[in-house]
N, C-alpha and C positions, 0 to 999 in steps of 0.2 A: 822635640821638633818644633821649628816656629815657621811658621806663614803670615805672610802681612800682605796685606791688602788694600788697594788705597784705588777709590775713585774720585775724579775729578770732571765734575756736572760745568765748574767753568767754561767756557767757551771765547772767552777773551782771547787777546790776541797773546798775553803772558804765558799761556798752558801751562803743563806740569812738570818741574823737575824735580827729580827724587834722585837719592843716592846715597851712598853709605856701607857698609860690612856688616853683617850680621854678625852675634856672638860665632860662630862657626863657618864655613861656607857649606859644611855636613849637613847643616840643618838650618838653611835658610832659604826658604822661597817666596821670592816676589813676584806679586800679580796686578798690573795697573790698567785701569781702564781710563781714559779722559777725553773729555769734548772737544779738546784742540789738541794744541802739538803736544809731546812727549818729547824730554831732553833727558837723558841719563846721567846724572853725574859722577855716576861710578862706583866700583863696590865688588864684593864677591857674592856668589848666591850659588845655590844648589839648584834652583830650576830659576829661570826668567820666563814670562808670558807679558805682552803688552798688548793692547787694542788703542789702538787714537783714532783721532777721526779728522788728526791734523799729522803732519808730519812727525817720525821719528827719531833722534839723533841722541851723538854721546857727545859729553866733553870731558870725559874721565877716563882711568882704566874698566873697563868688565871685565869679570870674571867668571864664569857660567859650571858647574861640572857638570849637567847633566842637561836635558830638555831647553833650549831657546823657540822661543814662539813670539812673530812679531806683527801682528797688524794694524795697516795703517788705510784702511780704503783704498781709496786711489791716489794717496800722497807718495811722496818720499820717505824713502829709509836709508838713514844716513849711519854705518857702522866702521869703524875702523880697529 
């Protein structure tokens, strides 16, 4: 099983984008916490969790099979 984990203390206006495939979508879960925005760039995953404290958005495909969890304060969540 693999879990990856990734915080981002920046708080600039670039925030965090991540994205990618796991060797599996069976056995991958991503969990991001960051000081600004959050942008997805895509990927398959077995669970997703996000925390921002700036806006959330994709510009990829996701692909999720189990648990999505998304918070963003009181920003935007941008998912299609």
């Amino acid at each position: 099983m693999s879990t990856v984990s990734v915080t981002d203390k920046d708080t600039a206006a670039n925030g965090l984008t991540i994205g990618g495939t796991g060797t599996t979508t069976a056995n991958t879960d991503l969990s991001t916490v960051a000081g600004g925005a959050t942008t997805f760039s895509g990927g398959s995953y077995k669970s997703l969790t996000a925390q921002s404290k700036g806006n959330i958005s994709q510009t990829g495909a996701i692909t999720v099979a189990n648990a999505t969890t998304l918070k963003a304060d009181t920003n935007t969540i941008t998912v299609t």
